[in-house]
N, C-alpha and C positions, 0 to 999 in steps of 0.2 A: 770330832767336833760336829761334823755334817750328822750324824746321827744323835745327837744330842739335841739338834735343833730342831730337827725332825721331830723325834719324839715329845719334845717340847710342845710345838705346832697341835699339835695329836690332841695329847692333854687339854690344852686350854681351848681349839675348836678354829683357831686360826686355818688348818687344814679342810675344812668343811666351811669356811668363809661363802656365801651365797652373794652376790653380785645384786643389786636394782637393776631391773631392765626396763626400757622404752620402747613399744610399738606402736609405730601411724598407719591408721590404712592408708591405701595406696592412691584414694583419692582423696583423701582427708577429713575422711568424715567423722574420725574418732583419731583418739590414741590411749593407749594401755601403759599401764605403768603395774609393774609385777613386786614386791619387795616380801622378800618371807613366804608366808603360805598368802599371803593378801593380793588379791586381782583387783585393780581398779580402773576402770575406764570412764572416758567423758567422751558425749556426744556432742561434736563443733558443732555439728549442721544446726542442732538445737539449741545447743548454750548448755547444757544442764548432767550432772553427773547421771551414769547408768545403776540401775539397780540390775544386777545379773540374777536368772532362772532357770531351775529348774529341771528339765523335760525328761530326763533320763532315769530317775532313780537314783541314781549315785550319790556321791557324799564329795564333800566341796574337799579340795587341797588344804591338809594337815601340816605339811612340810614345806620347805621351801619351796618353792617354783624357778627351775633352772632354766627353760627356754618359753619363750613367747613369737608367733609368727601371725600374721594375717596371710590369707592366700592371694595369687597374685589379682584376682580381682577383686580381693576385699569382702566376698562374701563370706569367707568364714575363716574364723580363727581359732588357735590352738595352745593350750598351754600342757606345762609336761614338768615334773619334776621329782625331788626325795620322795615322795612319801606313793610313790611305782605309780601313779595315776596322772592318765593322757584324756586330757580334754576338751571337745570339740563344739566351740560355739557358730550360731551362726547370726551376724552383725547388723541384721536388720531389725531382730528384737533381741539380742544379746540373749538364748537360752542357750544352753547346753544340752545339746541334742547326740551326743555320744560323747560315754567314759569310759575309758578301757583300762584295763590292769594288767600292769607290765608285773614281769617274774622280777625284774632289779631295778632298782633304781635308773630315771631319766636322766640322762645330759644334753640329749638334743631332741629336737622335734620339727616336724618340715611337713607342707601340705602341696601336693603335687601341682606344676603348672596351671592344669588342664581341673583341678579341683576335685578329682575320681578319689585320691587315695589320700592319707597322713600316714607319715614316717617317723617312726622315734627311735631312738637310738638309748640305748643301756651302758651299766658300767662295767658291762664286761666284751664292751666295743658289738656286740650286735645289732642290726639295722631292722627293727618290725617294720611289716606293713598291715594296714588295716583297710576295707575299702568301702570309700562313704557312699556313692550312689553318682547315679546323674545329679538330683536336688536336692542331693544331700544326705546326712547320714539316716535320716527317719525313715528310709525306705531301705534299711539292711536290717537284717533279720538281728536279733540280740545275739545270736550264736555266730557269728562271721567274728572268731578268733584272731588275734593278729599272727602270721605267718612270717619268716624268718627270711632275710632278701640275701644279705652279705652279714659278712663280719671282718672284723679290724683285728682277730686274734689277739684279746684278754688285753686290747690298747682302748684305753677311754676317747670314745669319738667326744672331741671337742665343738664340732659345730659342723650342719650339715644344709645343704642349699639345693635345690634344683634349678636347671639351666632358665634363663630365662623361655627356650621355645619346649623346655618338658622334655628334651632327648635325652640329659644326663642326668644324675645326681653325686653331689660332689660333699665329699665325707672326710672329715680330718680330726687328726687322735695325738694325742699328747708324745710320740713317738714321732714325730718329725714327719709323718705320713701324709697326703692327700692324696689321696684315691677318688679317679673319677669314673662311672660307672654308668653304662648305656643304660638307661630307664628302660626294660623291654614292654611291649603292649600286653602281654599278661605277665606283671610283677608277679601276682602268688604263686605261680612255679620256681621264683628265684631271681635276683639280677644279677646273672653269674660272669656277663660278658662285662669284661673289665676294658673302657677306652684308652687309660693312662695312668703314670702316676706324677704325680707333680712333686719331684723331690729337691731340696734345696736348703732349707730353713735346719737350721745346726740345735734348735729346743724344740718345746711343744710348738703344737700350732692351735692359737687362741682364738683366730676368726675368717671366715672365710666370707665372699660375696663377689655376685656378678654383676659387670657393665656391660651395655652394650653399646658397642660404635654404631650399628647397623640392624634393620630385623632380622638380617640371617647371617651375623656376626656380632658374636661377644667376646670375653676375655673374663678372667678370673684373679680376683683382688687377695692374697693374705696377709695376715701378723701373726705374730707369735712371740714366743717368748725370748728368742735372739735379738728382739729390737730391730728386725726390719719388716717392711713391707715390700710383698714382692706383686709383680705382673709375672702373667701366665697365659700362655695360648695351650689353653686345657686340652685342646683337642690331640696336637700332640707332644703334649709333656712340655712342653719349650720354658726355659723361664726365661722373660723378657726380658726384666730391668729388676732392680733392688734397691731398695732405699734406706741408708742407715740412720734409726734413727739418733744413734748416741752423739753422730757428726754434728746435729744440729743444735741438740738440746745440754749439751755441760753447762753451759754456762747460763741456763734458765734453770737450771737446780740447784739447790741446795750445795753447799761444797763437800757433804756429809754423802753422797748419795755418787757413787761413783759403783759398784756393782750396777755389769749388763743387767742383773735379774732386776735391778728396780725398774727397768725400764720396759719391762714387756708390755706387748700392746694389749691392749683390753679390751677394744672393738675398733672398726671402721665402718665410714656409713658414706658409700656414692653418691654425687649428686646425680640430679634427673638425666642429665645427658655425659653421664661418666665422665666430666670435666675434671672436677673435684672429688679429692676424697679427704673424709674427716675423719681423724685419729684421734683415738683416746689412747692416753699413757698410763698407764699404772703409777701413783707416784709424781705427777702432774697435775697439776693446777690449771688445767686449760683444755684444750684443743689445738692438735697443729691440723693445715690445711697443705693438700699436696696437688699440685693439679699432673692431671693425668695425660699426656696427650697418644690417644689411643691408635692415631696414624700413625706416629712416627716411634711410638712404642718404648715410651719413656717418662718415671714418676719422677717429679720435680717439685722441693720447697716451693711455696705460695707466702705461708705466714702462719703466726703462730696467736690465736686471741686467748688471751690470758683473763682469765676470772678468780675470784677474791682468793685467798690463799687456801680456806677451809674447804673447798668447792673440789674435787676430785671427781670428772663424771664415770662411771661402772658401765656406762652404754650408753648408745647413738640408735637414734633413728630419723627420718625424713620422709616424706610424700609424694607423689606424682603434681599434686595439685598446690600445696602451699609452698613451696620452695622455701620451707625452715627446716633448719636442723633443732631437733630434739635431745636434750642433755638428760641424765639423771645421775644425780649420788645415794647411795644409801647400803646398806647392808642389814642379813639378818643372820642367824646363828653365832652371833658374836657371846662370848663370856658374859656372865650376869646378863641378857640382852631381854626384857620383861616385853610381853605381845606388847604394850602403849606406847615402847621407841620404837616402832617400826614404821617409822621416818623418812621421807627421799625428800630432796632438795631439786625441781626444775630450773634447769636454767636453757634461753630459747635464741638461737642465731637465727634473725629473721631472714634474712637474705641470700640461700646457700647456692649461692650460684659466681661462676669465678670473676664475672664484669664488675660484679657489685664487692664481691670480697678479695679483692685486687690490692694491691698497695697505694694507688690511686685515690681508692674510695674512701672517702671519709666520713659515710654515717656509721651510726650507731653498731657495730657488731655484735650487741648481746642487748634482750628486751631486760627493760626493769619491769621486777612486777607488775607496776602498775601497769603497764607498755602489753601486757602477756593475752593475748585472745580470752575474752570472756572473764579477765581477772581474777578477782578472789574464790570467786564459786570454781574457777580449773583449779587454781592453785591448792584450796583445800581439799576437793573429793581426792588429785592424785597426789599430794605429798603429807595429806592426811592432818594437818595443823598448819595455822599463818600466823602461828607464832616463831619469828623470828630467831628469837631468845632460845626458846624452847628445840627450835628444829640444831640451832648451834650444839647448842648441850651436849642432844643424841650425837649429831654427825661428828663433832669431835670426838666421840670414845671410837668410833670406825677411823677416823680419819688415818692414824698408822698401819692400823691391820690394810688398808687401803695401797699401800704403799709398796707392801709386801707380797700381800695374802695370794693373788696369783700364783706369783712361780711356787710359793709351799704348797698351793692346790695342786698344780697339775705338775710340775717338775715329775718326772719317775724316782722316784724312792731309795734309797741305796741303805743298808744296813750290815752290822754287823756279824759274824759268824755266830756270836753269841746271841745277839736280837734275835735273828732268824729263828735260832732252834724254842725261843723265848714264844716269840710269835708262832711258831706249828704247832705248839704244845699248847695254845687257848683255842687251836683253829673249832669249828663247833666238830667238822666229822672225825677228827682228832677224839673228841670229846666221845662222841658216840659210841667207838671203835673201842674205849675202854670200859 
């Protein structure tokens, strides 16, 4: 039966499901919305959508886009995905000032604390490095090849972060793995020295992120596919606390919706001072909010804000400066799915902070539209139509795949003795060899 579904999944593209993603710089002077092979940004400080450029020669993203990051001071950002190309803009005139070509396919991408280097990560669990310069990449030679750091051995890295002070980088693969890993001061010899591993999480692991309690103390945030979020003192290995999500949420689902796997986490996003953290569920209609308390080393239900029924967010993001959480729905590689659906739906929590998102407080927890910074002109450049009507249509044919599409993505695979020899038998050097 599990291999029927599987292959099912396969066929029709459900397996290769592509997420929307949301990125804010970190002081809020933009935010990126990724959906398909489509990059779209808006410039807040200005009011007005960004036209992106140029600088590199390369050729813009054909295929989906599987990770989006800004660095941690906002000056340059990075996008990475299917179609093997890593690209590096920088946000004060949004060009693209380095593209580089990955041997496989992207799943992750990370740009180093300190702003020296970007990291990407393949599907055959590999960790490139590549390295951009003191002011940036326009000063490396075209020939500065990306170089190979670690690998996760043939486990797809799920998402990949560096420490807030740039000592570590913190790496996690569909194989229940986080591996945390001393950054050394010359990466292109290798990061061979391994700090810890963070093991715990019984499925994949879907997202990773760090808070800090202090400048020379943080902690490390996951989800995954088991439905819970844990805390972690990365440094060494320790997991601190566990939150389950299924405890909270039955009876905010569906009565149809009883498998763990619907409930895998899909992102989380910390607020500014690791009080809070916001969860996306797979399969939910909302956001739960969890507060964190990072003394006493313990995740704790907050509250759960619930948005319209069709509204599923695929990813979270927030700012240093606006204290709003960032929503996005949307998907692309889906069955019949034409370039003109390629559709996201923003929805924006002004207040991400725990005084104001308290059970106390009783303003508004989600902007309307009209309520949304810079209105119709954000809403159309990132969700690409304010048609209403229109945006339901699209988001409805995702809205099941939405539901599901993770744990068929990253689940590891189980087959048949007969599939197997079925599958070696199309492999291509199978092919060759005859």
């Amino acid at each position: 039966m599990e291999d029927t579904a599987i292959e099912e999944a396969e066929v029709s593209g459900a397996a290769e499901f592509a997420p929307a993603l949301v990125a804010a710089h970190p002081q809020g002077h933009s935010v990126a919305v990724a959906v398909g092979s489509e990059l779209r940004v808006f410039n807040l400080k200005v009011g007005c959508a960004v036209s992106l450029a140029e600088d590199t020669g390369g050729r813009s993203h054909s295929d989906a886009i599987r990770d989006i990051c800004f660095s941690a001071n906002g000056a340059l950002f990075a996008s990475a995905g299917d179609d093997k190309l890593v690209k590096v803009w920088k946000t004060d005139t949004w060009c693209c000032i380095r593209t580089i070509t990955s041997e496989k396919r992207v799943s992750a991408v990370a740009i180093s604390t300190n702003g020296l280097y970007v990291t990407f990560a393949d599907k055959f669990g590999v960790v490139w490095l590549v390295t951009l310069g003191e002011n940036g990449a326009e000063h490396v030679s075209v020939d500065n090849k990306p170089v190979s750091i670690l690998g996760h051995y043939c486990s797809i890295i799920t998402s990949m972060k560096f420490s807030p002070d740039g000592r570590f980088i913190a790496t996690a693969d569909r194989d229940f793995k986080i591996r945390i890993t001393l950054f050394p001061r010359n990466p292109l010899k290798g990061a061979h020295e391994i700090q810890s591993f963070c093991l715990g999480h019984t499925d994949f692991v879907s997202c990773i992120s760090f808070t800090r309690i202090s400048e020379g103390q943080s902690f490390l945030i996951t989800g995954g596919g088991d439905s819970t979020i844990r805390l972690w003192d990365y440094i060494n290995g320790c997991l601190l606390d566990t939150f389950q999500i299924r405890d909270k949420m039955g009876e905010l689902l569906e009565a149809n919706v009883t498998d763990d796997s619907n409930l895998a986490i899909a992102d989380i996003c910390p607020s500014n001072d690791g009080s809070l953290v916001a969860v996306a569920i797979q399969g939910f209609n909302g956001v739960m909010l969890l507060t964190c308390d990072l003394i006493g080393k313990k995740l704790s239900f907050l509250k759960v804000i619930t948005m319209e029924k069709s509204y599923i967010p695929t990813s979270l993001a927030s700012s240093s400066s606006t204290e709003a959480l960032w929503t996005v729905m949307g998907a692309s590689n889906m069955p019949n799915q034409a370039a003109s659906q390629l559709l996201t739906r923003l929805r924006i929590v002004p207040h991400f902070q725990k005084d104001q998102l308290s059970s106390a407080y009783s303003g508004p927890p989600i902007l309307e539209d009209s309520e949304v910074p810079h209105g119709e002109k954000l809403l159309l450049a990132l969700q690409g139509s304010l048609d209403i009507a229109k945006q339901e249509e699209v988001l409805a044919s995702v809205l099941a795949a939405l539901k599901v599409s993770m744990h068929k993505m990253l689940v590891k695979k189980h087959y048949s003795e007969e599939r197997r020899e079925q599958r070696k038998r199309g492999r291509n050097d199978k092919k060759f060899k005859s």
